[in-house]
Phi, psi and omega in degrees: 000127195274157174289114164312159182238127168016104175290341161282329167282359157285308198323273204340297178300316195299316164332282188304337194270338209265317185277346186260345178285328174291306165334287155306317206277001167289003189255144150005112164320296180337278191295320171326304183289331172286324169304312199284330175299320185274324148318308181282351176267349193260322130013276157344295225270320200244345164276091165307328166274311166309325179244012132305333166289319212253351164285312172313293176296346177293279171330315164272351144318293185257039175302347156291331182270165188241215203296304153036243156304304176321299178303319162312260195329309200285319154001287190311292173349321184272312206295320185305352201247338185263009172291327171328274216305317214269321174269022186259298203302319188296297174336316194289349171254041199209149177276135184327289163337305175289294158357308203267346172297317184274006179252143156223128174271140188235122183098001190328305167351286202312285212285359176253006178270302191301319191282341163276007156279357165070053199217328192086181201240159162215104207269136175265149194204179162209174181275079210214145198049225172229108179314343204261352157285013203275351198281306207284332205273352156323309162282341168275002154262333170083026169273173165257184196171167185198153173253106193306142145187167202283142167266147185264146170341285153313081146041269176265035167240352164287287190318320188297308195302345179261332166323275183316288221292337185261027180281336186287000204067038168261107162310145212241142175214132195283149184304320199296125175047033147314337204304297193309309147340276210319296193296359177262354195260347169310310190279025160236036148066051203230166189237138195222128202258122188245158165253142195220067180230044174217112171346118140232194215272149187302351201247005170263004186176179210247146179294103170241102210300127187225091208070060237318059163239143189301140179218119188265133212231111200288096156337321169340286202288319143327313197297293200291342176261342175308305191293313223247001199056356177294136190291133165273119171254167183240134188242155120225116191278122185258189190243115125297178190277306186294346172147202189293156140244128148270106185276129196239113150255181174299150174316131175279118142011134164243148170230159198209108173227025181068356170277110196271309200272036148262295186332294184320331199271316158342281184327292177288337152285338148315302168291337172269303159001267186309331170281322176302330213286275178349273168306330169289350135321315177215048200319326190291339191282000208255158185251073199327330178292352186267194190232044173348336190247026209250354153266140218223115169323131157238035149199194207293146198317124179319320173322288175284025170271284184343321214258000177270314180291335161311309217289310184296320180296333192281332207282346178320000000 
């Protein structure tokens, strides 16, 4: 059981987390970026286990390239990761309006097509750019909305992380026992955004091919467009030279074949479908550090088991 902690010595750290990101983030974007960028190669260069996870995974992405090109690419990867922080802390010194001057949307058509349908939207996202702009591109569609997201461990980088991501009016819902939350912000017609790029334990999700490698895949989002008809759309905000674009595509298909647990596997391949186009579109942005393949079947990919036991029954 961890010890709490003190509440003047949270103020006190949170104080101290709020001054030194206004600090930073007063420096020049340019040279700020440039900065985050040289943090993230010295990164690269002394974390050995991050960029042993993300040369791995690269390689098995990317079984055509050669050692190189992996290595390049995981190079960018470190620089895209250390520019985030330096642009979460810059973002925290800027008037919302001007902010928003630095987004641009491509695709608005799509979530205002999916929102008149009155069911609310359920925006599919990654770890992809810099996600942590997903709060502005909120306000620049003008929906109400809320964000799936893990709460952190530490005290006052939690408060700071609700601080930042809820200044736009984007509301925050913790992962643990979301369903019902989700369903409740849907049937207010409201759009609620999951990220769904991430490893998770077999018994939260499903084997979905991601590079065409089986990838257990958190099932929440099929389950939820399966139960509500809310349309899924995919949002990603990428880092351009001039500032962000937020890529709005079309609503994905639902598919419904009376079969649940097919659907749900149909669905969540779709749904990796969209997110691999994307990265492979901007392979230095996505976050290549995570261990994305680490739960692992243990025996041949569930799918074809199913579909070997129909198969033996319809002939029985």
């Amino acid at each position: 059981m961890k010890k709490p902690v003190n509440p003047l010595t949270e103020n006190i750290l949170f104080a101290g987390l709020i001054f030194f990101t206004r600090a930073f983030g007063l420096i020049p974007r340019k040279i700020g970026i440039r900065t985050g960028a040289v943090m993230g190669r010295l990164f690269y260069q002394f974390s050995g286990r991050y960029r042993h996870i993300a040369i791995r995974n690269l390689r098995n992405a990317y079984p055509e390239k050669t050692e190189a090109e992996i290595k390049k690419t995981a190079r960018a990867v470190f620089e895209n990761i250390g520019k985030i922080p330096y642009e979460v802390c810059w973002s925290t010194c800027m008037k919302n309006d001007e902010l928003c001057r630095h987004v641009r949307i491509h695709g608005m058509q799509y979530i205002r097509n999916a929102y008149e349908k009155g069911k609310g939207v359920l925006v599919l996202t990654a770890h992809i750019g810099n996600w942590e702009m997903l709060s502005v591109v909120g306000e620049l569609i003008g929906y109400p909305g809320s964000i799936v997201y893990r709460p952190l461990d530490a005290k006052p980088m939690e408060r700071f992380t609700v601080k930042m991501r809820t200044r736009f009016g984007m509301a925050l819902i913790p992962k643990k026992k979301a369903f019902r939350k989700i369903l409740k912000r849907l049937n207010k017609k409201e759009m609620v955004a999951l990220l769904m790029d991430q490893n998770v334990a077999m018994r939260e999700g499903v084997f979905a091919p991601f590079f065409n490698i089986p990838a257990c895949t958190n099932k929440g989002l099929a389950l939820l467009a399966l139960k509500t008809g809310a349309p899924v759309v995919p949002i990603f905000v990428l880092r351009t030279e001039k500032g962000y674009k937020s890529l709005v595509l079309p609503e994905i298909p639902l598919v419904r074949t009376g079969d649940k647990i097919k659907d749900i596997e149909l669905n969540t391949s779709a749904y990796n479908q969209v997110i691999e186009n994307v990265v492979r579109q901007h392979p230095e942005q996505w976050f290549w550090v995570h261990r994305r393949w680490n739960t692992r079947p243990s025996s041949p990919w569930p799918k074809q088991q199913r579909d070997a036991a129909r198969s033996s029954l319809k002939q029985g």
